[in-house]
Structure formats: C-alpha cells, structure tokens
N, C-alpha and C positions, 0 to 999 in steps of 0.2 A: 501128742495132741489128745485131750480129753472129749472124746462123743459124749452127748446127752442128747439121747430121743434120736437121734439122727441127723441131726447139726453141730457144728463147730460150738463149744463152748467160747463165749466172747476171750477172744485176746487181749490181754496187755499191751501198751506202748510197747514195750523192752520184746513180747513175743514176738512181733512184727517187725520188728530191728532184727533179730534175730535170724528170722527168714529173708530178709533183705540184704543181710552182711554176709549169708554165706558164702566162702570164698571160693566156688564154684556156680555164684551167679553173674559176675560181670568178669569176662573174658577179657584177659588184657591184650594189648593191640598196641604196635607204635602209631599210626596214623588214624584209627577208627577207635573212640572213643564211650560207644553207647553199646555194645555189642552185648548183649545180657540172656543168659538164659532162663527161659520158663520153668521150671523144675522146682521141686521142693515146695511146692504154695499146696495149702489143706485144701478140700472142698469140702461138702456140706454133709458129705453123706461117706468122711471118716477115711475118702481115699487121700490120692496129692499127685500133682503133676511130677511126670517122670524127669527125668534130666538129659540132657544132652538130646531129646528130642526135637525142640524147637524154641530157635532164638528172635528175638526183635532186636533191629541195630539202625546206626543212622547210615550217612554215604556209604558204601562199599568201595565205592569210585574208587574212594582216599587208598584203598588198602595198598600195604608196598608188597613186593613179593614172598615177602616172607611172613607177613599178617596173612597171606592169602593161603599160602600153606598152614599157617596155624588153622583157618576156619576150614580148610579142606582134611586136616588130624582130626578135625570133631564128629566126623562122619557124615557131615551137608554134602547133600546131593543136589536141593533144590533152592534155589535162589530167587523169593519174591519181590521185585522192584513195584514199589506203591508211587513213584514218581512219575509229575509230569512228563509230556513228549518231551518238552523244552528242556525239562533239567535231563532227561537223560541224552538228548543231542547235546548241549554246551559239557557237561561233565563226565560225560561215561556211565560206565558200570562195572560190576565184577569182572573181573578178568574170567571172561565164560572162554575164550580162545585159549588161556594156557589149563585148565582145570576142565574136568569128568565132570561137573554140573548142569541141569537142565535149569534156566534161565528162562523167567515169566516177567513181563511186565505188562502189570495190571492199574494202571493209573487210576488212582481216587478223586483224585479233582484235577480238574486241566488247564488249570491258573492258580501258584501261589499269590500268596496275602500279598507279597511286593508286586505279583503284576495286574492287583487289579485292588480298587476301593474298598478299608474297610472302615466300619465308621471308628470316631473319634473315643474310644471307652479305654480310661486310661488304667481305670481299674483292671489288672491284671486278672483275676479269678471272673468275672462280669465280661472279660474281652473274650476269654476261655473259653466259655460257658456258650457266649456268644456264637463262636466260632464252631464250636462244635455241634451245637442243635443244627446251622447250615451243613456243616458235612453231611452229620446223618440225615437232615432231612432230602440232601440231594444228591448223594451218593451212598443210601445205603445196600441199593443192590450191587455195586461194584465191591462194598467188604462183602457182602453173599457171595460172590464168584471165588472172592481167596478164601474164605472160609471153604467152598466146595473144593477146592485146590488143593488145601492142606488136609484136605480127609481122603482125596485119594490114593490109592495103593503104590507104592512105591517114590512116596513123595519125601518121606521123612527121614534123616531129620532135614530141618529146613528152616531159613531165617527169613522174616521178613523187614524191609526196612524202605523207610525215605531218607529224606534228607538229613534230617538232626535226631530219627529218632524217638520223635515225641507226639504229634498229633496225628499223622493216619496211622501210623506204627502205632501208636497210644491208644486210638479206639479201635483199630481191629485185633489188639491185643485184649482189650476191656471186652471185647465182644466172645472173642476165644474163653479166654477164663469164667466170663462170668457165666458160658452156656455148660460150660465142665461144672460149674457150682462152686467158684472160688470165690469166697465173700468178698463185699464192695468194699471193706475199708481194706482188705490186702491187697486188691485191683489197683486201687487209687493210691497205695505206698507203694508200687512198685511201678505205679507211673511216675510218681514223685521222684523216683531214682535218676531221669533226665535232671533233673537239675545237677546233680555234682558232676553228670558226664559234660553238660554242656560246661560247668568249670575248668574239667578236664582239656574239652576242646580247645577253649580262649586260650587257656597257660599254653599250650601245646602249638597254635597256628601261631601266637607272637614269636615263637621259632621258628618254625618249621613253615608256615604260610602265614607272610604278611598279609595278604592282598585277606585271605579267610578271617584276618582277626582285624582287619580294617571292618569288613564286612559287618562283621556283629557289633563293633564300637558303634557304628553307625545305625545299626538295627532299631526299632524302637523295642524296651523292656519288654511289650506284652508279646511279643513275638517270640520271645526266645524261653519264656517261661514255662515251667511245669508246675504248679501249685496241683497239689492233689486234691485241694480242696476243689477245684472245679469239674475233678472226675470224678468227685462225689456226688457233685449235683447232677450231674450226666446221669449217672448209674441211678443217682434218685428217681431223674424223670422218667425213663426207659419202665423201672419200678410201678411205680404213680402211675403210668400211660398204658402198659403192658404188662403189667404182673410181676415180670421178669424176664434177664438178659434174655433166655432161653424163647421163650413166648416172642419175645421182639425180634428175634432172628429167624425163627418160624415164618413172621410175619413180611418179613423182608426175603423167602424166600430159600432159606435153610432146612431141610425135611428133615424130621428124623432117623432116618438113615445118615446121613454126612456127621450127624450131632456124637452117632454111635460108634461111628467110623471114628472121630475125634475122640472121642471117650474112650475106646481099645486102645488108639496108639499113645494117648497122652496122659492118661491115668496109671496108676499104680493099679493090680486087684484087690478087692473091696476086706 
C-alpha cells in the first residue's frame, strides 16, 4: 500500500477486491454463513487492521457443533449479541453452556423491521439509507457501549453479530473502522460483502432449513439487501454532519481513551 502525506493513496476497483477476497476474510461455517473477519483493511495513516482479532457474523444461534469449535480455534473469547430480547428468546444464541466464552447481549433496537411499520421505499439504497439515519439517530449510544466493550482488556478476539449480519453488525462495524481510519469506500465494500453471504444463506436453508428459506422468499427485497452504496451515504452524512467517524463517536459518547484502547489491539504498528 502506497502513503502520500499520510493517507492511503486512492485504490483501484481490483485493490479493493483484492482485500475483500482474501482467503482468510470470510470464515467458512456449515450453518453460519456471514462470519467475516476484520483484518487486513489500510487506514489512513499507513497502518491495517490486524487479523484474527475481531469478526462480524450473522445468527450464531445457527452454529452446529462443529462450526462452534471452528470459532472457538479462532481464539474468540467474547461473544457480542446486537439482537432483540425477542430474537434471542425465540432463537437462541451461542452455545455459551458448552464453550469458555463471555457472552454480552447488547440489543440495538428492540423491534425488527418485520415487528413494526416501515414506510413504503421500494427503492433499496433510499430504504437503506432510510433505515439507518433511524438507527443512529436512536440507538447510537447503545453502538457506544459495544464499542466501550470491545476496547476493553481482555475482550479480544471477539465477534460481533445479529441476525443476517448486515445492519447493526453493518454500522457498528462502519463505526469500528472508520474511528481506526479505514476509508469509506473499503467500509462500504466490505459491507457490500452481505450480499453474497445472504446468497450463500438462501442456497444453503433450501436444504438445510425450509422454514429459513421460506422466510426470506417471502421477505420484501429491501430487507435483505446490502448495496454499499447506501453505506456510502451514511459515511457521507456522519462526514458532512461531524467531520468524521471519529468526531461522531466522540459525540455519541466514545472518549479517547476506548478509541486508543481499539487502536493498540486492532491495528498493525505504524
């Protein structure tokens, strides 16, 4: 990766593919499908997140016994659940009773899209976009708390996840890297990376679980979507409104101390 001045020289398409196909970024799993690690992305000032420190993934629930042992060889000690009460009473969670892991759930919103009104925006990037200014506008000190979570000592490594993977997993990952200094178009392709997990999902519950792949036939589109372009707009407004991720997470309640704390264990040295 070429510095100039102390920022990332702009990437290529193909560089960004590149860091996305590494074959030690998405974790293979028979029943959990999104399981991805953080590693390997530049920041701005010439370092890159380390590896095998901390992942974002969708249910855990799903995991079989022997998915569960693969994420327990990764060296995860800690387990962040970003789901509702409700999804983790009807579904579960990690298997915390057979596995050494401390076990958090930190719910981000307390009603998915399916149990409550959203409006009619069929446009998938506009529904997005939509959706996510309400999160952060009303849960964004609840990503403060897992962000203070993941900075403290003896937490890491550690994954966090909801349900598919893609929207509170999606922005408190966006908030993670972009306070490390990882530029917004690699944020936003490595959010873009749900969408071939959620492929993966569909091919995989039409065997393995009808009832899960009924589920998503019947889903509306904008639901199940990850267009990166809509974490672009995110990251713009955060930008545009706050300067940056960094500044916007200050503001929500992140000190710099936790930022530093994050910065020691998930960076590379400079």
């Amino acid at each position: 990766m070429t510095i100039v001045f102390g920022t990332v020289q702009a990437m290529s398409g193909l560089g960004i593919s590149s860091l996305l196909d590494d074959d030690r970024r998405v974790v293979p799993l028979f029943a959990v499908h999104n399981f991805r690690d953080l590693g390997g992305y530049p920041t701005v000032d010439g370092r890159e997140t380390r590896w095998r420190r901390l992942f974002r993934a969708d249910g855990l629930y799903r995991l079989t016994p022997d998915d569960a042992r693969r994420v327990i060889e990764l060296g995860v000690r800690t387990v962040v659940d970003l789901r509702t009460d409700n999804e983790v009473k009807a579904r579960g969670t990690f298997p915390v009773a057979e596995h050494d892991v401390a076990y958090h759930h930190l719910p981000i919103i307390d009603a998915t899209w399916g149990e409550t009104s959203t409006p009619e925006i069929e446009d998938v990037v506009e529904f997005l976009v939509w959706a996510y200014r309400e999160m952060l506008a009303e849960a964004s000190p609840r990503f403060a708390d897992a962000m203070r979570l993941l900075a403290e000592s003896d937490v890491l490594p550690a994954v966090f996840h909801c349900a598919a993977g893609k929207d509170r997993t999606g922005i408190l990952s966006a908030l993670v890297l972009g306070s490390l200094g990882v530029p917004d178009d690699i944020i936003a392709a490595d959010y873009g990376l749900t969408e071939r997990a959620m492929q993966r999902l569909v091919v995989w519950a039409r065997e393995h679980q009808p009832e899960l792949a009924d589920v998503y036939a019947r889903m509306p589109a904008r639901f199940a979507a990850a267009d990166p372009r809509a974490m672009k707009v995110i990251l713009s407004d955060i930008s545009s409104t706050h300067g940056s991720v960094r500044n916007f997470v200050h503001e929500i309640g992140v000190d710099d101390d936790t930022i530093s704390s994050l910065s020691r264990s998930l960076l590379t040295s400079p």
